[in-house]
DRENDO-1510 file (C-alpha; in Angstrom, 1 decimal, always signed):
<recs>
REC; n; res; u; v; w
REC; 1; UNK; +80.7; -162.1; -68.7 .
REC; 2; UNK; +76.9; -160.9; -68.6 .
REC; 3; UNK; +75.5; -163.2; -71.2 .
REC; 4; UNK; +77.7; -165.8; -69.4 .
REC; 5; UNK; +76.0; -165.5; -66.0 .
REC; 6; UNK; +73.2; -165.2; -67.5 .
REC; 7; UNK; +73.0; -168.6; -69.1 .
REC; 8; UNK; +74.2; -170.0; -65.4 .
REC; 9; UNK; +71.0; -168.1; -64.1 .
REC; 10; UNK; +68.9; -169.7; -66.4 .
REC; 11; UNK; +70.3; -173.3; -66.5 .
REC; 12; UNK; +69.6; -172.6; -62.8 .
REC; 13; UNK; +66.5; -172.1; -63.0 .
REC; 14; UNK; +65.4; -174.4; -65.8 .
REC; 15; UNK; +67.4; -177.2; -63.1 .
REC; 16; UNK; +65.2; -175.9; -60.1 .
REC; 17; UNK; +61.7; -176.1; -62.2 .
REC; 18; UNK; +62.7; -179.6; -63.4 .
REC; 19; UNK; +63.7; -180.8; -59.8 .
REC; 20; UNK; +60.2; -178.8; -58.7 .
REC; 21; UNK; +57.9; -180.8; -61.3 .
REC; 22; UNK; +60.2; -184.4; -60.4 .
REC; 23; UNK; +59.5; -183.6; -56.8 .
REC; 24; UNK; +55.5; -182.7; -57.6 .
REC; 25; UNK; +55.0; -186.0; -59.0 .
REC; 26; UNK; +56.8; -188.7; -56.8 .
REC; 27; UNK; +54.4; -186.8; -54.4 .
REC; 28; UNK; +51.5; -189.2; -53.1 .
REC; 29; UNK; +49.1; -186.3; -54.1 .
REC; 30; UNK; +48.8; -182.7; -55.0 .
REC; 31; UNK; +45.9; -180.0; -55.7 .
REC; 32; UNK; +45.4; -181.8; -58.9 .
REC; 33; UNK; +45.9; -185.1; -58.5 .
REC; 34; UNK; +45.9; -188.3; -56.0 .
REC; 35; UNK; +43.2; -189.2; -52.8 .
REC; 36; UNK; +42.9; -188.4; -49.6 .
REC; 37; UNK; +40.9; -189.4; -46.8 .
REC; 38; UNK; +38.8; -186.9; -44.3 .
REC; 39; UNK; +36.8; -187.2; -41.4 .
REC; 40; UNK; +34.1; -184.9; -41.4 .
REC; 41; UNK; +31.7; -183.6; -38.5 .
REC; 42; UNK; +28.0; -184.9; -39.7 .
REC; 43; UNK; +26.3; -182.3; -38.5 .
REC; 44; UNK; +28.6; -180.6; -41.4 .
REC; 45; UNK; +27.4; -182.9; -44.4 .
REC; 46; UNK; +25.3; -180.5; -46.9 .
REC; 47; UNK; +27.6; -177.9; -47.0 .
REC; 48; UNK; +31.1; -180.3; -47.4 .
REC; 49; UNK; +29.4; -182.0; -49.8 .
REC; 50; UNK; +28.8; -179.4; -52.0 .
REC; 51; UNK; +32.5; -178.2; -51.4 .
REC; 52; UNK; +34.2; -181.6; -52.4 .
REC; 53; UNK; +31.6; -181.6; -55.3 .
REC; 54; UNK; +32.8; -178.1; -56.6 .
REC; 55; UNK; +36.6; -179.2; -56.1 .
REC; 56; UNK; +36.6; -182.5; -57.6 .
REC; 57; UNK; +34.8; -180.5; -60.9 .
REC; 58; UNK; +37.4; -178.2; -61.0 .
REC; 59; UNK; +40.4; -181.2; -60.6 .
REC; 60; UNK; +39.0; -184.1; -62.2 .
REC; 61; UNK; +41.9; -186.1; -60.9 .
REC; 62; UNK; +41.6; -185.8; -57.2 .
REC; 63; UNK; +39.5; -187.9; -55.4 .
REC; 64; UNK; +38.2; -186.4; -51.7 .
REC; 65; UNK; +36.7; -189.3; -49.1 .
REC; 66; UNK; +34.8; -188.1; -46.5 .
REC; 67; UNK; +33.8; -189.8; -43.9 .
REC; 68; UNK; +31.1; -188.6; -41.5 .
REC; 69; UNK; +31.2; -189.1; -37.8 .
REC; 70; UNK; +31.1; -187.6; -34.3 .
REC; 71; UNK; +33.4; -184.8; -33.8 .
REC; 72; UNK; +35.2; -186.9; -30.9 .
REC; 73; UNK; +35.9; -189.7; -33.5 .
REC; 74; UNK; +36.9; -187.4; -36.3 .
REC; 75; UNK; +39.8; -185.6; -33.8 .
REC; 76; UNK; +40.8; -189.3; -33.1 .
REC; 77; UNK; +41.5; -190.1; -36.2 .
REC; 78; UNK; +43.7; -186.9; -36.7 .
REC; 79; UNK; +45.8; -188.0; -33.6 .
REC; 80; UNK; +45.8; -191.8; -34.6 .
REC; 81; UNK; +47.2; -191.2; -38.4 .
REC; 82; UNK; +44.1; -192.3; -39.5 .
REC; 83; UNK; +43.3; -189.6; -42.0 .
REC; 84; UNK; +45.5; -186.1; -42.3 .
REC; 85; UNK; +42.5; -183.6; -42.6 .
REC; 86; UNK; +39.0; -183.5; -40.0 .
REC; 87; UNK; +36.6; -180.5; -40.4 .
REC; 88; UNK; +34.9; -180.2; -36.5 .
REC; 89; UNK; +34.0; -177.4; -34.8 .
REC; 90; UNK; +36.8; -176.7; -33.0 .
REC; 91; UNK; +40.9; -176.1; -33.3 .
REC; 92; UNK; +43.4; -178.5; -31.4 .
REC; 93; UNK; +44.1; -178.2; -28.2 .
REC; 94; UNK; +47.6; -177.8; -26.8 .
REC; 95; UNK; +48.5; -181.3; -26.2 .
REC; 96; UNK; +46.8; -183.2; -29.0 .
REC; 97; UNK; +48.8; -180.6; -31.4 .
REC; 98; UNK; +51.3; -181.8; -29.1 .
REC; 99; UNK; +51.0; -185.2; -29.9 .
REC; 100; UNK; +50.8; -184.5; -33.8 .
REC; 101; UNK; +54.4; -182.8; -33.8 .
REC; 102; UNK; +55.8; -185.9; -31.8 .
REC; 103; UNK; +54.6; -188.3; -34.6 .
REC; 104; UNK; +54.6; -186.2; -37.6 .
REC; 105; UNK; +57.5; -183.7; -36.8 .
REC; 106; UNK; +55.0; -180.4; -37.8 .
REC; 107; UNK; +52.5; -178.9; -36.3 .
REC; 108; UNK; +49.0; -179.0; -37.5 .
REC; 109; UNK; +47.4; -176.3; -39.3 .
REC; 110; UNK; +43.6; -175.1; -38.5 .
REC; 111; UNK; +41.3; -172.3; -39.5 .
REC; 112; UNK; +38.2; -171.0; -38.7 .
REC; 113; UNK; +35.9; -171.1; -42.4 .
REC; 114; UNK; +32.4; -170.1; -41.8 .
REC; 115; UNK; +29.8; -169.4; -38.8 .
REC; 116; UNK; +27.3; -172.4; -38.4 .
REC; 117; UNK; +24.7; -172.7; -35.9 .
REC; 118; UNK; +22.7; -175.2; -33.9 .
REC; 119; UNK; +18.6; -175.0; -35.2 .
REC; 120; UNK; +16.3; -175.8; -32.5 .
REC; 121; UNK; +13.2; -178.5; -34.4 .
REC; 122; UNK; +10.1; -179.3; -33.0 .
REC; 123; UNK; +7.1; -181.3; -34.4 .
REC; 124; UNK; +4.5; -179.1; -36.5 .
REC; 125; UNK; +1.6; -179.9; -34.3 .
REC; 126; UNK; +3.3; -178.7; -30.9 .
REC; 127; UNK; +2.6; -175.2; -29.9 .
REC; 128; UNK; +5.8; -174.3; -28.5 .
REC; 129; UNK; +8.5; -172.9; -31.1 .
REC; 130; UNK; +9.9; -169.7; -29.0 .
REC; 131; UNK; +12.7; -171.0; -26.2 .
REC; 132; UNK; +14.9; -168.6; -24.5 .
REC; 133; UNK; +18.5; -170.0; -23.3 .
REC; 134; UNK; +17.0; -170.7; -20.2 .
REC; 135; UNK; +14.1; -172.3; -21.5 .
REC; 136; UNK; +16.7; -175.2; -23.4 .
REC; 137; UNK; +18.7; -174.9; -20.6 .
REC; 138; UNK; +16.0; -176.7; -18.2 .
REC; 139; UNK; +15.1; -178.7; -21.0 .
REC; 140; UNK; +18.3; -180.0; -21.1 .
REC; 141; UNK; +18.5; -180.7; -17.7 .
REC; 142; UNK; +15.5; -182.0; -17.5 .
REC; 143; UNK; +13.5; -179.5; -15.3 .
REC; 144; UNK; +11.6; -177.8; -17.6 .
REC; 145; UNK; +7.7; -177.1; -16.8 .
REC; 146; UNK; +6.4; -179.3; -19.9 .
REC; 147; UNK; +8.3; -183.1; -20.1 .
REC; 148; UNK; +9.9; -181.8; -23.8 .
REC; 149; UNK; +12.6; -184.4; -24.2 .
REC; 150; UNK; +15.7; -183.4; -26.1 .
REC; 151; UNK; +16.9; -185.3; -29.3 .
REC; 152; UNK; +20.6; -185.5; -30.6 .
REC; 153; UNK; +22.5; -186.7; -33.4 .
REC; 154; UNK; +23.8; -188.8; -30.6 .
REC; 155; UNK; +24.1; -188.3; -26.5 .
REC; 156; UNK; +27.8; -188.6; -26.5 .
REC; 157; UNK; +31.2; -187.7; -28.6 .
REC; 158; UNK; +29.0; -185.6; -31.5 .
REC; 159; UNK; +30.0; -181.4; -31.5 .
REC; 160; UNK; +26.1; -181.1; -31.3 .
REC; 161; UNK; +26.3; -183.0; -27.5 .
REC; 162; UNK; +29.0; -180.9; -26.5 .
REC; 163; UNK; +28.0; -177.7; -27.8 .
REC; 164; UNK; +24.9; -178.1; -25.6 .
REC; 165; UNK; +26.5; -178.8; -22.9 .
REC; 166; UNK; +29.2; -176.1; -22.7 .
REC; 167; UNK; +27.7; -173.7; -24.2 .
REC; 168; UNK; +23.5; -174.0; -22.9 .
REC; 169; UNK; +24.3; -176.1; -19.7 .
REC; 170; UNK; +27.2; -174.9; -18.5 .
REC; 171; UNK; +28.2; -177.1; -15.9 .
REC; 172; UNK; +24.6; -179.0; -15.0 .
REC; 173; UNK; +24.6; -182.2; -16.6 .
REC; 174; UNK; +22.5; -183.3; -19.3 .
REC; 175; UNK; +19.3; -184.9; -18.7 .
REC; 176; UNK; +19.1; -188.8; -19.0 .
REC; 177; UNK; +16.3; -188.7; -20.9 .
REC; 178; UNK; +17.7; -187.3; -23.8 .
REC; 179; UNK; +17.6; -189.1; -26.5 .
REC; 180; UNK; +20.3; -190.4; -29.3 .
REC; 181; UNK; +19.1; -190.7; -33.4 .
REC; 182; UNK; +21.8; -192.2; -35.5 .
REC; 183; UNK; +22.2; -189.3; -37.7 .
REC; 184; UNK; +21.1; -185.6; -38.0 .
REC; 185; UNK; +18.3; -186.9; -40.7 .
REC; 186; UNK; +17.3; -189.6; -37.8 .
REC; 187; UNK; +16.8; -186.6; -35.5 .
REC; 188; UNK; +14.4; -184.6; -38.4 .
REC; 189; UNK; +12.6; -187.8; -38.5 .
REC; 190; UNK; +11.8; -188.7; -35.2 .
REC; 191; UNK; +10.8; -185.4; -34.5 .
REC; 192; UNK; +8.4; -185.4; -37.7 .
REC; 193; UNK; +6.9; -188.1; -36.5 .
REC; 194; UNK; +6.8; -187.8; -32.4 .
REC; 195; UNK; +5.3; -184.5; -30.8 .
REC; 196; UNK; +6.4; -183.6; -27.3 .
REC; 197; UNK; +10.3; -183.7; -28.3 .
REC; 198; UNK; +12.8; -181.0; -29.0 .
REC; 199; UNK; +15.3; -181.8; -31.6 .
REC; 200; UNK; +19.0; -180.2; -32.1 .
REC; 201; UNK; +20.9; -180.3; -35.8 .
REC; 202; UNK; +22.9; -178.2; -37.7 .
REC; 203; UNK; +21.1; -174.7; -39.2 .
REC; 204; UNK; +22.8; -176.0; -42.6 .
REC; 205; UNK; +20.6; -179.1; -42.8 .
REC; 206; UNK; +17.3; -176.7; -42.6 .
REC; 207; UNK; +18.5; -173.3; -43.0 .
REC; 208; UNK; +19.2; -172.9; -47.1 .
REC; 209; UNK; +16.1; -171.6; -48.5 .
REC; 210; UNK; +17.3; -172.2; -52.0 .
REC; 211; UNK; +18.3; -176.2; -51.4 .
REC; 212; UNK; +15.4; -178.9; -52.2 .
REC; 213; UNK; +16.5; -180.9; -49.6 .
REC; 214; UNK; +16.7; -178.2; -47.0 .
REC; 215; UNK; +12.9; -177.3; -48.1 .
REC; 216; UNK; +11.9; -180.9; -48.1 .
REC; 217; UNK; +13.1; -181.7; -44.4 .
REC; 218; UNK; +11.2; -178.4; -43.3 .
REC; 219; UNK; +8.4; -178.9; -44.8 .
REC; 220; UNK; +8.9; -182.3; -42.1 .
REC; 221; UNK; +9.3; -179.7; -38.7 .
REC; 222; UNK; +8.7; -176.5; -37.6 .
REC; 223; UNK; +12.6; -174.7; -36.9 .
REC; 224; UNK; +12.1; -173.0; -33.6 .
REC; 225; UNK; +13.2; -169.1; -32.9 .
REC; 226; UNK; +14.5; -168.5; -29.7 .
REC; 227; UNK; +15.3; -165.1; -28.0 .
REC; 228; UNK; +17.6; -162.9; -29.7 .
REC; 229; UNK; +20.8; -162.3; -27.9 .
REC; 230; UNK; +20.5; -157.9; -28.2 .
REC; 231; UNK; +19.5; -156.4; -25.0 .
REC; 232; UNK; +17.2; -153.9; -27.2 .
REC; 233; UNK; +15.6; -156.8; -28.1 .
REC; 234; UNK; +14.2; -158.8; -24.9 .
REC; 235; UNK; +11.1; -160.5; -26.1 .
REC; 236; UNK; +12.1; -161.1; -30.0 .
REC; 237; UNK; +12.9; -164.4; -31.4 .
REC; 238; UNK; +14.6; -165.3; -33.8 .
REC; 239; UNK; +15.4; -168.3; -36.4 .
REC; 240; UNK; +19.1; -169.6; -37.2 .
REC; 241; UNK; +19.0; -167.5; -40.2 .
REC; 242; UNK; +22.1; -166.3; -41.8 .
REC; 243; UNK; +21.2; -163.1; -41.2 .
REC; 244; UNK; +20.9; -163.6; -37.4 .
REC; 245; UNK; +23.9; -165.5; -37.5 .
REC; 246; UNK; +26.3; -162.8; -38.8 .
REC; 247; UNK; +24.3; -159.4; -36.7 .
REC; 248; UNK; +25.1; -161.7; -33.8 .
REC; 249; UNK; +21.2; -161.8; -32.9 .
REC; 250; UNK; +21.1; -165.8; -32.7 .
REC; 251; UNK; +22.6; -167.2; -30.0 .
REC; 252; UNK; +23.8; -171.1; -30.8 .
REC; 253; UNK; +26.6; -170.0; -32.7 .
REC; 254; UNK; +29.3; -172.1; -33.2 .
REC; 255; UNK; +32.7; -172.2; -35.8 .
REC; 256; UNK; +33.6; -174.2; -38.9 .
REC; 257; UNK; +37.1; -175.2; -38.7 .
REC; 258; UNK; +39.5; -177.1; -40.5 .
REC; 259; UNK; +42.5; -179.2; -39.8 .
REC; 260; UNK; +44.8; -180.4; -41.8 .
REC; 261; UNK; +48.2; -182.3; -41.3 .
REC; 262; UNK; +50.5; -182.7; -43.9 .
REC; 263; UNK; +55.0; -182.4; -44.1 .
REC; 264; UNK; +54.2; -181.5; -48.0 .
REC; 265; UNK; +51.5; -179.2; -50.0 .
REC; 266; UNK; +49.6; -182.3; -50.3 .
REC; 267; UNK; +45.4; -182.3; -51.5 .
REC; 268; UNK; +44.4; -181.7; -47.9 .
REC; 269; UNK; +46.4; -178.9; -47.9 .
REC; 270; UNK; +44.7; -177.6; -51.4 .
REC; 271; UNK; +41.6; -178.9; -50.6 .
REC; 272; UNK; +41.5; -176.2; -47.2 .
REC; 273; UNK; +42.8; -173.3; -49.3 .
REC; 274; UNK; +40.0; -173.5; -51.9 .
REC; 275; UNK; +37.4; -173.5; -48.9 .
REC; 276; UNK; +39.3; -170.4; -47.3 .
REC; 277; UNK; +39.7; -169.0; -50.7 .
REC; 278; UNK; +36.9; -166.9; -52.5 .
REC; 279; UNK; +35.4; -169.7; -54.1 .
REC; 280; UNK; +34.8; -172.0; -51.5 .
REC; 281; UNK; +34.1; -168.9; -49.1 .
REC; 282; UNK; +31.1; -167.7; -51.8 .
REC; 283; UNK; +29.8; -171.6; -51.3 .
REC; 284; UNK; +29.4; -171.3; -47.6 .
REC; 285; UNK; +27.4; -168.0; -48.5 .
REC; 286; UNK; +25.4; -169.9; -50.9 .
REC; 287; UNK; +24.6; -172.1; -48.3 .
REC; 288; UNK; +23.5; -169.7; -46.5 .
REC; 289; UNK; +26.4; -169.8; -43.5 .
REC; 290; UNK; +28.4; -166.9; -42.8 .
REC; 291; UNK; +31.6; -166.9; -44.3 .
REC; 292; UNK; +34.7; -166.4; -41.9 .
REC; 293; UNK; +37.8; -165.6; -44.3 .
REC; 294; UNK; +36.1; -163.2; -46.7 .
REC; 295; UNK; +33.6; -160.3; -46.3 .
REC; 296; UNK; +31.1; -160.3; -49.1 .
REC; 297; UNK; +29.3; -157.3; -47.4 .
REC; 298; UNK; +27.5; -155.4; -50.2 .
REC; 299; UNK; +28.3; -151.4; -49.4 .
REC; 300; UNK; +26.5; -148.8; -50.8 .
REC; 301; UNK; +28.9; -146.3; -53.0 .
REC; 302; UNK; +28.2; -142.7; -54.7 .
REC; 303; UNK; +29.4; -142.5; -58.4 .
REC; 304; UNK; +30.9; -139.3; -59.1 .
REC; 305; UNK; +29.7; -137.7; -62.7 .
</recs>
């Protein structure tokens, strides 16, 4: 009776792997195979680039197209079925992941990855490089002593915009003489070459010491330091530096967050758990960003003889 119900166990299971590996490839995609479409935060590029670059190496068969474009645009596309995965700086709110279970019958999924930040760039030539909150505060409104006129990756709909505006202006309205590049490598170059200006981009388009690209832009601008956010320290400034990112010390802080909707385990679904997991958590270090999902905190130890 034991060997008997043991071959039922086993034709069970043999049955259940079978049905598993059928199901795994009528599937569109997987983590190992198909394409899938994102829409990607630009401000976000370096970094997502090098994860989709690691990936792809790893799963030769899986193709992952990103498309970079305001944050506004990239949560659009979530809620219009445009693409299943965006990567912003923000998680859904209650009625768009609302209006995801109404069309897709499961609610969306979202995670937090890594700390970013928002680097303050100014010509080389210009004197001023240290800014407290409420010196980018009236420079976003406009008010400021010197006429320094504030350049974005665009003046509406980009995480860059919005982050300025809730989290420096808070509540007064953005100057209209801000001005819009057409990319955060427009906003590097104009402020190369026009003094006077004060440009915003994301810390991981400057802020890798170890990336030629990073070193080529800043050998373009000077990164500004602005006042660090400890009480002890009134007077200090400090760059976007990872460092200052993760003590807390800088204070343009913002998240890196996923979100991905899928009714399977589908590539965008893989494609997020190799970011969260240690891999694509040690790339975000590499770039130096501050990893959100693992702690790669060095302790010291005593080693008992």
């Amino acid at each position: 009776m034991r060997f008997f119900n043991a071959i039922v166990f086993l034709a069970v299971l043999f049955s259940s792997c079978k049905s598993f590996r059928e199901q795994e490839r009528e599937l569109p995609d997987n983590k190992n195979k198909g394409s899938i479409h994102v829409s990607a935060d630009e401000s976000f590029k370096p970094i997502i680039d090098e994860q989709v670059m690691v990936y792809q190496s790893q799963h030769n068969k899986a193709k992952i197209l990103v498309d970079y474009k305001p944050e506004a645009e990239c949560l659009q596309d979530l809620l219009n079925d445009s693409v299943r995965m965006v990567i912003v700086t923000r998680s859904f709110t209650q009625e768009e992941s609302e209006a995801i279970v109404d069309s897709l019958k499961k609610g969306p999924k979202s995670m937090t990855l890594a700390y970013d930040a928002i680097s303050v760039i100014v010509n080389p030539l210009d004197e001023d490089s240290l800014f407290t909150l409420a010196d980018l505060k009236a420079i976003l409104h406009g008010s400021f002593s010197k006429n320094l006129i504030p350049v974005f990756d665009g003046v509406k709909a980009t995480s860059t915009v919005r982050f300025a505006i809730d989290s420096i202006l808070r509540g007064d309205t953005l100057t209209g003489k801000a001005m819009a590049a057409n990319s955060s490598t427009g906003v590097i170059d104009y402020v190369a070459s026009h003094r006077g200006v004060v440009g915003f981009i994301g810390v991981s388009w400057i802020g890798n010491p170890e990336d030629t690209a990073s070193q080529r832009y800043l050998k373009k601008v000077k990164q500004a330091s602005l006042e660090s956010t400890w009480k002890r320290e009134k007077g200090v400034y400090v760059k976007g530096s990872q460092l200052n990112i993760s003590l807390k010390r800088y204070p343009l802080v913002r998240d890196l967050v996923y979100i991905v909707k899928e009714n399977y385990k589908g590539l965008g679904t893989a494609f997020s758990d190799f970011m969260s997991g240690e891999l694509g958590q040690l790339i975000f270090k590499r770039a130096y960003l501050v990893p959100a999902q693992k702690d790669f905190t060095i302790r010291p130890v005593r080693l008992r003889e």
